[in-house]
C-alpha positions, 0 to 999 in steps of 0.5 A, a space after each residue: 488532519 496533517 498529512 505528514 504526521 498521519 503517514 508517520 504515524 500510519 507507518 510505525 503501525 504494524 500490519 501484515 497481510 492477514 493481520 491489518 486488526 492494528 492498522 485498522 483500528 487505529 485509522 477507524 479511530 481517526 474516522 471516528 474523529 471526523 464523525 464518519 461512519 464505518 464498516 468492517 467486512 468479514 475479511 476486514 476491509 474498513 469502508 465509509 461512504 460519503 453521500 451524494 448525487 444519486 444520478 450521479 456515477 457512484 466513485 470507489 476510491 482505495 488504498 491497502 492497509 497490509 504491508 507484506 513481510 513474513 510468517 513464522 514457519 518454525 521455531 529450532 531447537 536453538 530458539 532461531 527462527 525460520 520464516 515463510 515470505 508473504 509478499 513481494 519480498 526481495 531477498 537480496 536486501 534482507 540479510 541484517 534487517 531488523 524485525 518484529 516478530 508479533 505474537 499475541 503476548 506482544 512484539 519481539 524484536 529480531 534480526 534476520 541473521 547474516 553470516 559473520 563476514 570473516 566466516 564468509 567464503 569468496 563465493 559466499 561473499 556475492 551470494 544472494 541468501 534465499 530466505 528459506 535459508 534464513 533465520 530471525 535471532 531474538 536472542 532466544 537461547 531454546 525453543 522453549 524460550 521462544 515458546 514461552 515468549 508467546 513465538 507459535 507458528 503462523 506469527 507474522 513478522 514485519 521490517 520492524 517499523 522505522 521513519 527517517 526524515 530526509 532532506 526537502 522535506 522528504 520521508 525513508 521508512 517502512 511501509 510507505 506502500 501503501 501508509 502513504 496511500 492510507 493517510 492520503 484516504 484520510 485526508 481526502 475522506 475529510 475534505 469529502 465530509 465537508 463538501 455540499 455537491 458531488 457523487 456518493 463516494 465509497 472510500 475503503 482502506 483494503 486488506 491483502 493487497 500483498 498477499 493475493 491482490 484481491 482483499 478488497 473485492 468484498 467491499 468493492 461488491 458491497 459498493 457496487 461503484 460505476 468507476 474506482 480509482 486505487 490509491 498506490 505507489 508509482 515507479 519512480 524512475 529518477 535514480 540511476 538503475 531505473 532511468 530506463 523504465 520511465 520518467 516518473 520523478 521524486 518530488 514531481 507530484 501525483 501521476 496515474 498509470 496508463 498502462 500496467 501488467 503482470 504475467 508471472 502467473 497473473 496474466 492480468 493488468 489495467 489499460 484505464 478507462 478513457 474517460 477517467 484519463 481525460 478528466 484528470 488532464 483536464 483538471 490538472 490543466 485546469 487546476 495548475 496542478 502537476 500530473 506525472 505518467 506512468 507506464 510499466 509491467 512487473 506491478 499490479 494492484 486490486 483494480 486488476 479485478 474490480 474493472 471485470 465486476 458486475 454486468 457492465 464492468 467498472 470504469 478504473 483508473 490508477 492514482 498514485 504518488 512517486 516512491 523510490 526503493 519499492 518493498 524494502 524496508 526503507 522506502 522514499 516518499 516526498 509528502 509533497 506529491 501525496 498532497 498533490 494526489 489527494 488535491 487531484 482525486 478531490 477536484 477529479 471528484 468535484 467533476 463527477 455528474 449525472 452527464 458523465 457517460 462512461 464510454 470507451 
């Protein structure tokens, strides 16, 4: 499978939290394509597992097929739109935006409304809108004519999906987190089906990432793994309002997090298992392949809670590749460090024995 097309594709497929059913079926179609079994848990997380060495570390690897976006929250009697945010969302970058609204009788197109420019007052001019305040136009004329195009409260509404191929081979678009991270999951779960040696692995593709960053913890209890990696986005710190926050570039392959928290409400983050770091210095070194640092608060991911599951914890550690413009709905990826992550996660893999000693 080409990975560029498969993060392509996986991005122009809608799926907010809550409501991956569309992104699901279309990765468990390409499963399917590769002769791989797979599950889907009540809460819809999607898993396959590769067989292997018993005495071995079994290894959890994921990513999160959600993207965050909205709910719709009202409908006025004009037929505009009032949204409810799911997510991460920044406010600052939603006036003008181009949605979907997707409702069981099928997508509708929107924008998120701005004020007319000429009607703006100087205040109003540096103003960020909060997104209460906000509203989607469909172009609806009355409530009963967005009723009538199947609008109900509770529909989700996502940046209404959009690829650009940029210079260097580079790609801006929507949901690049964690779409990237979806097809990098393919691709590896396609190298892992071929191999003859190695650690049972259990790959899922998680739900509600976005949301409660908690989605996958029913199939991560299924697996009962000895060690987890998460696929995910790091901070790329190489544009000029992020060159104090790290040394992560564009374009300068994989890397792992060896440090990361939230305590807005979360009090929770990933100081990663030792052992795991030291296995992917050794193999990067060994392999030639790049391997970047990263190191931040203000981001998490699920590996937040699996590392506390089970009676002796699970051994974790943050994969990821570099990304620029984080939940906006143009994102910037360099294919290139996708590749070298899922290059990485299958040598570190290959080196997974019945020797390793998960220690701190």
């Amino acid at each position: 499978m080409e990975l560029r097309d498969l993060i392509r594709e996986y991005m122009l497929v809608p799926g907010l939290a809550g409501h991956e059913d569309r992104i699901r079926a279309r990765i468990a179609a390409d499963l399917d394509a590769l002769g791989l079994a797979h599950r889907t848990d009540r809460l819809g997380n999607l898993s396959t597992t590769v067989e292997g060495d018993p005495a071995a570390p079994s290894v959890l690897v994921f990513t999160h097929m959600d993207q965050l976006g909205f709910i719709v929250r009202k409908v006025e009697a004009s037929g505009l739109i009032r949204l409810e945010r799911l997510g991460g969302v920044p406010e600052r970058a939603l006036a003008s935006q181009s949605v979907l609204v997707c409702t069981r009788k099928g997508d509708i197109n929107g924008v998120i409304a701005n004020k007319s420019h000429h009607a703006t007052t100087p205040d109003e001019k540096y103003r960020v809108v909060p997104y209460a305040e906000l509203y989607v136009d469909c172009g609806f004329a009355s409530k009963d004519e967005a009723h009538a195009a199947g609008v109900r409260i509770g529909d989700a509404v996502v940046y209404r999906p959009n690829v650009i191929d940029l210079a260097k081979g580079r790609m801006a678009g929507t949901s690049i987190d964690d779409r990237a991270g979806c097809a990098a999951l393919m691709v590896l779960a396609e190298a892992l089906a071929k191999r003859k040696a190695g650690p049972t692995v259990h790959l899922v593709w998680a739900v509600q990432e976005e949301f409660n960053l908690r989605g996958v913890l029913p199939a991560a209890a299924a697996a009962k793994p000895d060690i987890a990696f998460q696929i995910d986005l790091l901070l790329a710190c190489d544009t000029p309002d992020m060159t104090g926050r790290g040394e992560v570039t564009l374009g300068g392959g994989p890397g792992i997090s060896l440090y990361s928290f939230h305590g807005r409400g979360t009090l929770n983050g990933v100081i990663p298992h030792p052992v795991l770091v030291a296995l992917f210095e050794d193999v990067a070194e060994a392999e030639g392949l790049a391997l970047q640092r990263s190191a931040h608060t203000g981001a998490l991911t699920d590996l937040s809670y699996i590392q506390f599951m089970g009676e002796e914890g699970v051994a974790c550690l943050d994969v990821g590749f570099p990304m620029r413009y984080t939940h906006s709905s143009l994102e910037v990826v360099d294919p290139a460090d996708v590749a070298g992550m899922v290059a990485l996660l299958d040598a570190a893999i290959a080196r997974i024995g019945p020797e390793m000693r998960l220690i701190r």
